[in-house]
C-alpha positions in Angstrom: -125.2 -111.6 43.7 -128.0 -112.0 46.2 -130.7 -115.1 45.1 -133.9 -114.2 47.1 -136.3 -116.9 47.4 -139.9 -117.0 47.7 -142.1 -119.2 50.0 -143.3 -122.2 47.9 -147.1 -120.7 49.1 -146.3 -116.9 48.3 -147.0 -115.4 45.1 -146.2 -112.0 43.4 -149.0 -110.1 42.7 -150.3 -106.2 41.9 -152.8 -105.0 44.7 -154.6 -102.4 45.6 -154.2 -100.9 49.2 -156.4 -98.7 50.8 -155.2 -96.5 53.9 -157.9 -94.2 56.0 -157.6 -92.6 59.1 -159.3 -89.8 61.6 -158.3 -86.0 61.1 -157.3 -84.8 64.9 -157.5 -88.4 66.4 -154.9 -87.6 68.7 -156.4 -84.2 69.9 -159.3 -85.9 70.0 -158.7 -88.5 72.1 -156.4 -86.4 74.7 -159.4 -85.3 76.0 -161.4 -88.6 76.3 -161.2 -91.2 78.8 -160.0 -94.9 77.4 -163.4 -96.3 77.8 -164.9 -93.1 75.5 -161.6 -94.1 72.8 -162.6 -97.6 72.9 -166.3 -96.7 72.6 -165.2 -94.7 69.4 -163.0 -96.9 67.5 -165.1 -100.1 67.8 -168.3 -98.1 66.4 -165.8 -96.7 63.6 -163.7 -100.2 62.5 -166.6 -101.4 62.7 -168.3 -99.5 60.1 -165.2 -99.1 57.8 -164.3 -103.0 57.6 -168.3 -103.4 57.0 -167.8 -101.4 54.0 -164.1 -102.9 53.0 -165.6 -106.6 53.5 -169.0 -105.8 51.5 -166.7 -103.9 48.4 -164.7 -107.9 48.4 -161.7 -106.1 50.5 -159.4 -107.2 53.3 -158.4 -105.8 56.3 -154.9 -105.9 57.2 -154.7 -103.9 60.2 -156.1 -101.4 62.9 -153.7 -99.1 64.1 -154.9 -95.8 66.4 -157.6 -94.6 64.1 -156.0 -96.2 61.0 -157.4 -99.4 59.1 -155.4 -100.8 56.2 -157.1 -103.2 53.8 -156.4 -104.8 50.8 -158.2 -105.3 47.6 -157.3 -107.5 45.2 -155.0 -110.5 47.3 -157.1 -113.6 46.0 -155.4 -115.6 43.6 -156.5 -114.4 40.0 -158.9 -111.1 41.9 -155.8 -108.8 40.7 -157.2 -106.0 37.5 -159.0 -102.9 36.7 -161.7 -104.2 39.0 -159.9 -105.1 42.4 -158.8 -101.3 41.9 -162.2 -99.5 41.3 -163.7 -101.9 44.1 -160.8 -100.2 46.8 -161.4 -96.6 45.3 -165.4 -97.9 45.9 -164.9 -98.6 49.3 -163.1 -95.2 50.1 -165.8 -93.9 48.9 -168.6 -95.3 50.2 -166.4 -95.2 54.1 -166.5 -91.4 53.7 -170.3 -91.7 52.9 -171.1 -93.7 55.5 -169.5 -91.6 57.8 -170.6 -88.4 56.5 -172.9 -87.0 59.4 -172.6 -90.1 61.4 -172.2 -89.5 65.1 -169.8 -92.3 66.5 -170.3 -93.9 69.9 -173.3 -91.7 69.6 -171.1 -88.7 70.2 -168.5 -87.6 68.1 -168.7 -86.5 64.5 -165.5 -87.0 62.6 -163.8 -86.6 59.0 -161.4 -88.8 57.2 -158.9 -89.3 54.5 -158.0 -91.7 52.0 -155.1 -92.9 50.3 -155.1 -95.8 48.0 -152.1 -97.1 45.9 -151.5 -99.5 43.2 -148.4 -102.1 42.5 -147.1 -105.0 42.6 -146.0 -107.0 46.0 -145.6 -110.5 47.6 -148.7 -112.2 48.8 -149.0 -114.5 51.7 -152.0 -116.7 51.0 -152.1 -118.4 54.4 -152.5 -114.8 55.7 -155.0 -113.5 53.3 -157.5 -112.8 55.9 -159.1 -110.4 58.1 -156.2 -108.7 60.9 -153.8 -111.3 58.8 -150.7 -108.9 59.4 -147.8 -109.0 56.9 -150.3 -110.6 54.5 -148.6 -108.4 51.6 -144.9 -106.8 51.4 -143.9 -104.1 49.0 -143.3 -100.5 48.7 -146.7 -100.1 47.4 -147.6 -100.4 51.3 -146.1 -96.9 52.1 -147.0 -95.4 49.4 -151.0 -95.8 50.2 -149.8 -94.3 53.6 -147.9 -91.7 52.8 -151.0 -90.5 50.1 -153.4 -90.7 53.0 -151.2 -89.1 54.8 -151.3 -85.7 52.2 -155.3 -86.1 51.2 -157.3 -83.2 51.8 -160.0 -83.5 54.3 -163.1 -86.0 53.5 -161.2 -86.9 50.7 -159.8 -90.1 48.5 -156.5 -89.8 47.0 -155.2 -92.2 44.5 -151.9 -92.9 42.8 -151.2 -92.7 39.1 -151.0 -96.1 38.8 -154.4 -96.9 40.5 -156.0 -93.9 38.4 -154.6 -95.6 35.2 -156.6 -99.2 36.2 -159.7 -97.6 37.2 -159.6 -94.5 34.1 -162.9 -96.1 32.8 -164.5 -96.9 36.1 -164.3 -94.0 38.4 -164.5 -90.0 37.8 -161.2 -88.2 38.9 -160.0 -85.1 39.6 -156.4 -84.2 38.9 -154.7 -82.7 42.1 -150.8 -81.0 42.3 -148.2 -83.7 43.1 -146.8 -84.0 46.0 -143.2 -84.2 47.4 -143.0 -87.3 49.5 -139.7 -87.9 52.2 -137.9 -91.1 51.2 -139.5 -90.9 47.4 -137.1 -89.5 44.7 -139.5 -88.0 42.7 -142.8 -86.4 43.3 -146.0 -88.2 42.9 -149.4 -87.7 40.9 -151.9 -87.5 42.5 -155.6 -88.0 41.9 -159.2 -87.0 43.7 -161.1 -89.6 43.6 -164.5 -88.6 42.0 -167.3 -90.8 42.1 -167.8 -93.9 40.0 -168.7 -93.5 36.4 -171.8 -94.1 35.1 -171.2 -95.9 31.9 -169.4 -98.5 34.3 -172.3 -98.8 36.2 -174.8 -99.5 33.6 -172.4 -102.1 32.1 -172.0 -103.7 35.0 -175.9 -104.0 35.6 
């Protein structure tokens, strides 16, 4: 039998992680010149990790149009309310967005995918652009959702949708087939946040 060990600093914890990216980045960008992407992407990681920072997230990583953060990596920040706080930000990215020409120029949508689970944290890289701060599946699951979200929408996993039931309004949506996943997955619209949870938290 194989004994894995853990680093005496890494703990195992359940996340939330939030995927979002560009729809037509890459036929977008063909017809721009690299100072016009660059132009782009700074005005829009700029805004997203504003609003992952201010909602108590982390940003993992930038890739092409593609941020991933993570919500809920502190020690003891894990629960119901790392979860809303991700589903939160998605939100709030989408609204900040909505309308907003970036670089001055170019009007975009997005989608979201945010998943739920449990993974190994790296404390020492628990930071912004700390890559490889978290490892488990839960990782390409939040892709692959993003991946299959309708336009200017936030997707969610069962499990997320199960923390955050009394804190955000969803929308059930058909599940989805996923390559390398044996079984379909639930999938949720992410709503808005509800109001009882709001006044409670006043």
């Amino acid at each position: 039998m194989t004994t894995i060990t853990i680093a005496v600093a890494e703990r195992r914890q359940t996340v939330t992680v939030l995927f979002i990216d560009i729809v037509g980045f890459t036929a977008l960008v063909d017809r721009l010149d690299c100072a016009e992407v660059r132009a782009l992407q700074r005005d829009y990681f700029g805004r997203v990790s504003a609003v992952v920072r201010e909602c108590g997230g982390v940003v993992e990583k930038y890739v092409g149009d593609a941020v991933m953060a993570v919500f809920g990596a502190g020690e003891g920040e894990s629960g119901p309310a790392a979860a809303a706080a991700a589903v939160r930000a998605g939100l709030s990215v989408q609204e900040a967005l909505r309308g907003h020409l970036l670089a001055g120029r170019f009007r975009v949508r997005t989608r979201v995918g945010l998943a739920t689970g449990e993974v190994i944290v790296d404390p020492l890289e628990t930071f912004d652009g700390g890559y490889g701060m978290i490892s488990g599946s839960v990782v390409s699951t939040a892709s692959r959702l993003q991946a299959y979200a309708p336009h200017d929408t936030v997707v969610v996993c069962s499990a997320t949708r199960e923390e955050t039931d009394t804190l955000i309004a969803y929308q059930e949506m058909p599940p989805v087939q996923v390559p390398g996943k044996p079984y379909p997955l639930d999938l949720w619209r992410a709503l808005q946040p509800q109001v009882a949870s709001l006044v409670g938290a006043a």
